[in-house]
PLY file of the C-alpha trace (Angstrom):
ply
format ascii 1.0
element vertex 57
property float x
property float y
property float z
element edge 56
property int vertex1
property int vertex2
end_header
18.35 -24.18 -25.94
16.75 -24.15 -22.56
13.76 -22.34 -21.38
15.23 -20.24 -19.46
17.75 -18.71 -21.96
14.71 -18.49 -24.40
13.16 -15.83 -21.71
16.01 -13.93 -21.32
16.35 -13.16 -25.02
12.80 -12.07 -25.46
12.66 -8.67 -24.88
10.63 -6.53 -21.86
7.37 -5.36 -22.36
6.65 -1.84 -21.15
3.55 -0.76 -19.74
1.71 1.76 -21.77
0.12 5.10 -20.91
-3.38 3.93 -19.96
-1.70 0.77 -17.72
0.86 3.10 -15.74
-2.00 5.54 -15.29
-4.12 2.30 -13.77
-1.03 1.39 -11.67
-0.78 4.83 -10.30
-4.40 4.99 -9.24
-3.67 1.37 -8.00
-0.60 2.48 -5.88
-2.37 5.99 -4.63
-5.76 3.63 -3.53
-3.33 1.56 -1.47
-1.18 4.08 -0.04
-4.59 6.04 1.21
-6.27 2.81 2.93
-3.16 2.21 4.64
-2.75 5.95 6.03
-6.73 5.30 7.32
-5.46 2.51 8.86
-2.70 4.15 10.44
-5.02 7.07 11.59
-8.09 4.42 12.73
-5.22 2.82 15.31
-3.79 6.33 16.62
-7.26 7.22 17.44
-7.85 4.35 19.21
-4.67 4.41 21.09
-5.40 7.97 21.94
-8.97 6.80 23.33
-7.53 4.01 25.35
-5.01 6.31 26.76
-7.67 9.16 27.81
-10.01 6.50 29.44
-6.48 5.17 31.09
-5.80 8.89 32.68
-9.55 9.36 33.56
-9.54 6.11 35.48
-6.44 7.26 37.49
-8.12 10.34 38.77
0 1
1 2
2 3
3 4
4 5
5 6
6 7
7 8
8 9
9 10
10 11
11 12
12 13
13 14
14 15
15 16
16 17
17 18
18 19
19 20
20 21
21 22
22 23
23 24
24 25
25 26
26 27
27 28
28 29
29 30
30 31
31 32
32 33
33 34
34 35
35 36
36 37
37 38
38 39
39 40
40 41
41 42
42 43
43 44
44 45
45 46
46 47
47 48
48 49
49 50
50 51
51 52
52 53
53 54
54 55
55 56
C-alpha cells in the first residue's frame, strides 16, 4: 500500500469549537486590515486629486 492511499483512508479531522472561534477572529483581523488598506489608498487618491484640481486653478 502506498502513502498516498494510506492518507486517503484516514479520516478528516474537524476543527473544534475553540479553533473555529480562533479562525474566525483570524479571518475578521484580516478582512479589517485589508478594508484600512483599502480606505488608507482612497484617501490618498482623493488628496492627490484635490492638490491636482487646486494646481489647475
Amino acid at each position: 500500500m502506498n502513502k498516498r492511499n494510506k492518507q486517503q483512508n484516514q479520516p478528516l479531522l474537524t476543527p473544534t469549537k475553540e479553533e473555529r472561534y480562533q479562525q474566525e477572529i483570524a479571518d475578521l483581523k484580516a478582512k479589517l486590515a485589508y478594508a484600512k488598506m483599502e480606505n488608507d489608498i482612497l484617501k490618498k487618491l482623493r488628496a492627490l486629486r484635490q492638490r491636482e484640481e487646486k494646481d489647475k486653478r
